[in-house]
C-alpha positions as CSV (number, residue, x, y, z in Angstrom):
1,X,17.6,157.4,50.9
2,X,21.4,157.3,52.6
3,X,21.7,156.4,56.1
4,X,23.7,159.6,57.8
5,X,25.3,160.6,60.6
6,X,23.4,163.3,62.3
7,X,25.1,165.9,63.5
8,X,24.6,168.0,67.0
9,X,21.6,170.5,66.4
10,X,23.9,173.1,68.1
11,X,24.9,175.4,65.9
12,X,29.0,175.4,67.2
13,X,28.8,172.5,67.8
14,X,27.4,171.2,64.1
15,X,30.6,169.5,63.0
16,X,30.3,167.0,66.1
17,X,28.4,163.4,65.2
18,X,25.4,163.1,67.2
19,X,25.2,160.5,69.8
20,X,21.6,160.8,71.5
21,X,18.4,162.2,70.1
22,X,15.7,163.4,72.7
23,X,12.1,162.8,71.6
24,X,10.9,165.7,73.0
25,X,13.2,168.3,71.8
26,X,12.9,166.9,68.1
27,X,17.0,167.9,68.6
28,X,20.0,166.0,68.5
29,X,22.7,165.8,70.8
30,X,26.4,165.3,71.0
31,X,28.6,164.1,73.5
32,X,29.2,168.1,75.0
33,X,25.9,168.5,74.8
34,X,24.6,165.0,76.4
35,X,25.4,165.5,79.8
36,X,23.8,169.9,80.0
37,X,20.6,167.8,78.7
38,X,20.0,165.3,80.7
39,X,21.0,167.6,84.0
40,X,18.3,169.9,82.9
41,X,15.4,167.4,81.5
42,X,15.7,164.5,83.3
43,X,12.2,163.2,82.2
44,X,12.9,163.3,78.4
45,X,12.7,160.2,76.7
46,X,16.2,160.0,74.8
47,X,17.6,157.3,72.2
48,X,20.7,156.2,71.8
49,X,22.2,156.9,68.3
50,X,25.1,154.2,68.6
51,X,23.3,151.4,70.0
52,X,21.6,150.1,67.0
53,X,21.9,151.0,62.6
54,X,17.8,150.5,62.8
55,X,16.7,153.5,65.3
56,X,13.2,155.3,64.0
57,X,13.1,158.9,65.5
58,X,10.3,160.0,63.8
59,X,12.7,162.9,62.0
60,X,14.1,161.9,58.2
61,X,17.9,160.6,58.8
62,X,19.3,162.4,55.2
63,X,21.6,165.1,56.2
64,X,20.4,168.7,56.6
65,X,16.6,167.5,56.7
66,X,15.0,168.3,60.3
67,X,10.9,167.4,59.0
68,X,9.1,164.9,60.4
69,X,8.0,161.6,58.7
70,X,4.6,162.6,57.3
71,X,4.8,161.2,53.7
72,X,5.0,157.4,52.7
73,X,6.5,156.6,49.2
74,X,4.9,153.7,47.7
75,X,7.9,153.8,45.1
76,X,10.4,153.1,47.5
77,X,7.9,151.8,50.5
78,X,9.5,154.3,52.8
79,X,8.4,156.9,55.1
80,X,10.0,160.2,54.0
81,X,9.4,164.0,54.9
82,X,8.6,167.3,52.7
83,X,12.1,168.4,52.3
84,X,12.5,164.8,50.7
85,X,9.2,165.0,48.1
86,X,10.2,169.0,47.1
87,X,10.4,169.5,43.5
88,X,13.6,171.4,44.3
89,X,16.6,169.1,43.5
90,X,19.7,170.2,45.4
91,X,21.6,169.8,48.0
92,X,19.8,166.6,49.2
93,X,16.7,167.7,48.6
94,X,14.1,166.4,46.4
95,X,14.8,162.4,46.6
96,X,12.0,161.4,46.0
97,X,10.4,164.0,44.1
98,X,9.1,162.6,41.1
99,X,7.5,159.1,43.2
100,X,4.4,158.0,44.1
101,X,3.9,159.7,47.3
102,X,0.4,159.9,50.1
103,X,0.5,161.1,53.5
104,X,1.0,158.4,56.0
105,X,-2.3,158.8,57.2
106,X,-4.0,157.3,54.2
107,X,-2.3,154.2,54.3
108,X,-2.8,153.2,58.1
109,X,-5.2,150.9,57.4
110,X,-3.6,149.4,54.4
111,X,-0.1,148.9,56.7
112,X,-2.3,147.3,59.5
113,X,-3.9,144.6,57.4
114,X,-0.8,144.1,55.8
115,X,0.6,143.5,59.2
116,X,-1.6,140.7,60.1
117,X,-0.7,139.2,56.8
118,X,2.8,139.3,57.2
119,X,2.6,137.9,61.1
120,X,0.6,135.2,59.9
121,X,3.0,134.5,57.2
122,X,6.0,134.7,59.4
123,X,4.5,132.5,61.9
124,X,4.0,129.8,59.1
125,X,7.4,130.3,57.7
126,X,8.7,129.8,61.3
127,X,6.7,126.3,61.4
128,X,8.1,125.5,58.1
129,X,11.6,126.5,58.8
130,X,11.3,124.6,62.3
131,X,10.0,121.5,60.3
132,X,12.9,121.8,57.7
133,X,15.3,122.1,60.2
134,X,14.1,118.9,62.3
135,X,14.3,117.4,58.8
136,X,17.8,118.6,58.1
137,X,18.9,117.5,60.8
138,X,17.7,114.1,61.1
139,X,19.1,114.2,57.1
140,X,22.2,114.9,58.6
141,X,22.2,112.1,61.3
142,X,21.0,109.6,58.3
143,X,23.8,110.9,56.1
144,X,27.0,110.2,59.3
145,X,25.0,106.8,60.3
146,X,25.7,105.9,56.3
147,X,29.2,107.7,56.5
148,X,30.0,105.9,59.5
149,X,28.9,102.2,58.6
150,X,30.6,102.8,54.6
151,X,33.9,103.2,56.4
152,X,33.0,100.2,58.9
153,X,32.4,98.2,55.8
154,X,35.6,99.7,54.1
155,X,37.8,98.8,57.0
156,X,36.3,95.0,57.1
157,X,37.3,94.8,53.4
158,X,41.0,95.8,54.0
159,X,41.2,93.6,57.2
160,X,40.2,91.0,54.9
161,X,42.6,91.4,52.6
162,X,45.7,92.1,55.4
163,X,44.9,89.2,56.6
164,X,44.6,87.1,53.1
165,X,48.4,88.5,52.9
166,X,49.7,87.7,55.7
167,X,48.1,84.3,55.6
168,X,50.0,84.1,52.3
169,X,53.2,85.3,53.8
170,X,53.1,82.8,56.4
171,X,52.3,79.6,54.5
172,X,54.9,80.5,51.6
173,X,57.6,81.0,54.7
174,X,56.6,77.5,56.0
175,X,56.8,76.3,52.5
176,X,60.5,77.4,52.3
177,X,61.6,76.1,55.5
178,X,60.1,72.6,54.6
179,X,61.5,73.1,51.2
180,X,65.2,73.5,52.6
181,X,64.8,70.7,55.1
182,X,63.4,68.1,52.5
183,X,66.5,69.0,50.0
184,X,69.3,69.7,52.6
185,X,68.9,68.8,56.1
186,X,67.1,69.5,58.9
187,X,68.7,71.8,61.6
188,X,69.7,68.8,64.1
189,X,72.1,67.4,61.4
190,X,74.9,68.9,62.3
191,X,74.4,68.3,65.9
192,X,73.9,64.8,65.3
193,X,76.9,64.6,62.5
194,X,79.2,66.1,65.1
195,X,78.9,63.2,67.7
196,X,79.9,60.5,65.1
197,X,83.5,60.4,64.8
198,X,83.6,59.2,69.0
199,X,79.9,56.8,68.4
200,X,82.2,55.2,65.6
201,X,85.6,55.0,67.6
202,X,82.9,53.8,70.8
203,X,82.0,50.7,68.4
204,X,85.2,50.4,66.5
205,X,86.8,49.8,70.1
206,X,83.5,47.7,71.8
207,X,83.9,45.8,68.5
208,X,87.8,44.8,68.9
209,X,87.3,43.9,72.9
210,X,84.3,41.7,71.5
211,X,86.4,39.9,69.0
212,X,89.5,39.1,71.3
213,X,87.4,38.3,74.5
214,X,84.7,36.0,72.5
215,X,83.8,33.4,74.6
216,X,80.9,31.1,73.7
217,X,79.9,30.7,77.6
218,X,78.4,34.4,77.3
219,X,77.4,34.1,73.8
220,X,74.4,36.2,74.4
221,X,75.8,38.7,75.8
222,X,78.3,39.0,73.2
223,X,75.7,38.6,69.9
224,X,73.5,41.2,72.1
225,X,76.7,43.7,71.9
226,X,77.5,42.8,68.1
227,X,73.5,43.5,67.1
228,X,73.9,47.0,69.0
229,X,77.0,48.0,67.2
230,X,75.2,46.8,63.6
231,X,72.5,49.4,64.8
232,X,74.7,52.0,65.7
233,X,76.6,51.4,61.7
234,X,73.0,51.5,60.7
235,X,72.3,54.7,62.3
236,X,75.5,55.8,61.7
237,X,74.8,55.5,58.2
238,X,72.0,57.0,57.5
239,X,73.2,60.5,58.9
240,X,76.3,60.2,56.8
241,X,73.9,59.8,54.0
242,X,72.0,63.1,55.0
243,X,75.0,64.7,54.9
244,X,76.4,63.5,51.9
245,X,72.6,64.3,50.1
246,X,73.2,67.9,51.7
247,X,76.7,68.0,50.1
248,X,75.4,67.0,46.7
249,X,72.4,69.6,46.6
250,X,74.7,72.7,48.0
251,X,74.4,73.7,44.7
252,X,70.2,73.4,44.5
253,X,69.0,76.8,44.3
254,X,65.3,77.6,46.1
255,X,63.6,80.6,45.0
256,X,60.3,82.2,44.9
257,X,59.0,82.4,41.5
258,X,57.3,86.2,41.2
259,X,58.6,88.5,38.2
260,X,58.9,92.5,38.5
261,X,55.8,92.7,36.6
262,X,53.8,90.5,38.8
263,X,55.0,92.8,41.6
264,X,53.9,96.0,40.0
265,X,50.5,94.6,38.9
266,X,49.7,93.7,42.6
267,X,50.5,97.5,43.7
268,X,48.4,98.9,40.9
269,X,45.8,96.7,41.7
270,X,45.9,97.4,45.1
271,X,46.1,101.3,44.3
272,X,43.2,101.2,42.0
273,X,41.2,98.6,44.4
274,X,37.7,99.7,44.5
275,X,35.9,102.6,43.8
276,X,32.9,104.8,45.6
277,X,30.2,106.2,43.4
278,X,26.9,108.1,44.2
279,X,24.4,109.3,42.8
280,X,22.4,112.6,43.4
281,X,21.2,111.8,46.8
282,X,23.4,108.9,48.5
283,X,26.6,106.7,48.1
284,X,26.1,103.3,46.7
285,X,27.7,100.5,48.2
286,X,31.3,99.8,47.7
287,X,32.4,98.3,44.9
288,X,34.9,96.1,43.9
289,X,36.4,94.7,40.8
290,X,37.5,91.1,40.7
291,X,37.8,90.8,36.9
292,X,38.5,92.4,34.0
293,X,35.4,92.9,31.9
294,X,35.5,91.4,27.9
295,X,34.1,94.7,26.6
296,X,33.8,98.2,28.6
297,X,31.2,100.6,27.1
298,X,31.8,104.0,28.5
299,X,29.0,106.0,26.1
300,X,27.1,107.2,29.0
301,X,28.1,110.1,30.9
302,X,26.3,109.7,34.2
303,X,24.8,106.3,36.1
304,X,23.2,103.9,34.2
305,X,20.0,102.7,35.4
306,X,18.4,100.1,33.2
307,X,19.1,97.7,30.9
308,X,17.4,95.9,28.3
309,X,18.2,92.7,25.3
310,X,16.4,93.5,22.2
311,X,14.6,90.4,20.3
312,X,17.5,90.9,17.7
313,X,19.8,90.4,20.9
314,X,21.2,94.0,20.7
315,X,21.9,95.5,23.9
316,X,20.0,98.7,25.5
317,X,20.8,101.1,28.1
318,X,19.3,103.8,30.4
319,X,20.9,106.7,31.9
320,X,20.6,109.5,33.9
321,X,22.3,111.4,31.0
322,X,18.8,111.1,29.5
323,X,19.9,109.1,27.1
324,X,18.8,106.1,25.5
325,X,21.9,103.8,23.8
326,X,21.1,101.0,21.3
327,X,24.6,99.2,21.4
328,X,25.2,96.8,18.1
329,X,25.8,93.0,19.2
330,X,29.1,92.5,17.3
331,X,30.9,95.9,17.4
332,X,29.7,97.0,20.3
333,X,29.6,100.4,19.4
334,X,26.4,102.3,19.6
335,X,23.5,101.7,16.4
336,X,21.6,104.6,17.9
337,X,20.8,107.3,20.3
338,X,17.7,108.4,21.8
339,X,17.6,111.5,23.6
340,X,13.7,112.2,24.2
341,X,13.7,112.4,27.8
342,X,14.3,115.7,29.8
343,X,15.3,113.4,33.0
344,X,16.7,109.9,33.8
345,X,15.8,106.8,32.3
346,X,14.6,104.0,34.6
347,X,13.1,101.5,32.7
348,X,13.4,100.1,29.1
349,X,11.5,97.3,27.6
350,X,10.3,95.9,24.0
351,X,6.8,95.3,22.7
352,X,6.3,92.8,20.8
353,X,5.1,94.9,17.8
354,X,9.0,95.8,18.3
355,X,8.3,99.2,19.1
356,X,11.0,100.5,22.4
357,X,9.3,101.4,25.3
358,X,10.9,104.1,28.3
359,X,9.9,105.7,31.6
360,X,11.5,108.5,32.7
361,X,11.8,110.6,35.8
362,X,10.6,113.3,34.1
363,X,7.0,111.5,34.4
364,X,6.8,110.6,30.9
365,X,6.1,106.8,29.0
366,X,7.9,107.3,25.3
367,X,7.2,104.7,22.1
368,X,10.5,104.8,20.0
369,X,10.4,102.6,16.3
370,X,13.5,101.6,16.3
């Protein structure tokens, strides 16, 4: 049955919505008419046509039908009035004509028992959606707390490794700077190479005075001077060396020994570092991959759960594909399939009669002659 506007029960007035209907009147009311109503019954119980799309009136809501609700159809479970059960069927008459139809008196008691079903259902479905809520939501707290320490554990992993590379950075910097000063010289050289001309012009000069003033009376003095000058040749020396080693390795190239393809490797390993997987309910721990595996079987299409080593030493696996894979020891390629199970496997063994033996999720223990 269609939920209409009602119109105003005044006959000029019939093309105007209705906005209140008074109770007492059985009539309806527009906005003209609300205001002369109310003036002249103050006492009339009224409702307000606008306030809600729920309002019972106790008068059928299909246009053109003034009866009162007196019928119930059990077809439709709604109240309805004669105009709607007529056998006539026009002009919005006759809805519910060929239903299952009683006066509303007859099912009172039916509705009222009914009613203390359905509030003691509602008030267990409120416990229950209270409890699932509390659960939901302490669910949800689980589910951040899990979020919340993954990407804690995450950003441990990558400080890690920052610092691994910088570590690297700074010892291979280090390396190069030792590397330079062991092959060329060390940054004081030149300092030290600049002040020899005048040391060696100092001795030449001390040396002469020496010779043409030697005197055997002060023959300490004068072997004392003629040891400093053989330490200050001696000295002198061994920076002129320095410099002439730093002359003959200008042409000593010092590089860092990486190719292109090393460099590119790195980034793609760093790119593809890790990976997060889940399963139906939470996320696994982290997982990283620190070597290239000899063989990579990839048969399964979801998690695998179990594995087993047959006494031929052929290797099983147990998925949550629901599959059982029997992979051959040489090939690696699968020998056989089992797909018995309606749910995942967790656990694979062999009897010693040789017979394979799974449990599944599904609740079920399977023998399989293999």
């Amino acid at each position: 049955m269609k939920n209409q506007k009602k119109k105003c029960s005044l006959k000029k007035h019939s093309e105007i919505n209705a906005i209140i209907y008074c109770q007492k009147c059985k009539t309806y009311f527009c906005n003209k008419c609300q205001n002369y109503h109310s003036e002249l019954f103050d006492t009339h119980k009224t409702i307000n046509l606008n306030s809600s799309n729920d309002i019972f009136i106790d008068s059928c809501k299909e246009n053109n039908h003034s009866d009162k609700l007196e019928f119930y159809c059990k077809s439709h479970n709604i109240l309805c009035c004669p105009s709607c059960i007529t056998k006539i069927k026009e002009e919005g008459y006759g809805q519910h004509s060929d239903c299952d139809i009683c006066h509303i008196k007859y099912i009172k008691d039916e509705k009222k028992n009914k009613l203390k079903e359905n509030i003691n259902n509602l008030e267990e479905l409120y416990n229950q959606i209270e409890k699932s809520i509390n659960e939901l939501k302490g669910i949800y707290e689980e589910i951040n707390k899990n979020k919340e320490e993954l990407k804690l554990k995450i950003q441990t992993i990558f400080t890690k490794i920052r610092n691994t590379i910088n570590e690297k950075e700074e010892k291979i910097l280090l390396d190069i700077d030792n590397e330079y000063d062991n092959k060329y010289f060390k940054e004081d050289l030149i300092k030290q190479s600049v002040k020899l001309p005048n040391k060696i012009k100092k001795s030449i000069d001390r040396g002469k005075v020496i010779e043409k003033e030697w005197d055997e009376s002060n023959l300490s003095s004068l072997i004392n001077d003629c040891i400093i000058i053989e330490n200050n040749i001696s000295e002198i020396n061994k920076i002129n060396n320095n410099i002439k080693k730093s002359k003959l390795n200008k042409n000593t190239k010092i590089e860092y020994k990486i190719e292109e393809e090393q460099i590119n490797n790195l980034l793609d390993t760093i790119k593809n570092f890790g990976k997060i997987t889940s399963d139906d309910t939470t996320y696994d721990d982290y997982k990283i991959e620190t070597k290239n595996p000899i063989h990579k079987l990839i048969d399964h299409t979801s998690y695998i759960y179990c594995l087993c080593i047959l006494n031929d030493g052929r290797l099983v696996s147990g998925s949550g594909d629901k599959s059982i894979i029997i992979y051959n020891k040489n090939t690696y390629q699968p020998d056989l399939i089992i797909k018995e199970h309606s749910r995942f496997i967790s656990c694979i063994i062999q009897l010693s009669s040789g017979e394979l033996v799974s449990c599944s999720d599904d609740k079920t223990i399977q023998l399989s002659y293999i």
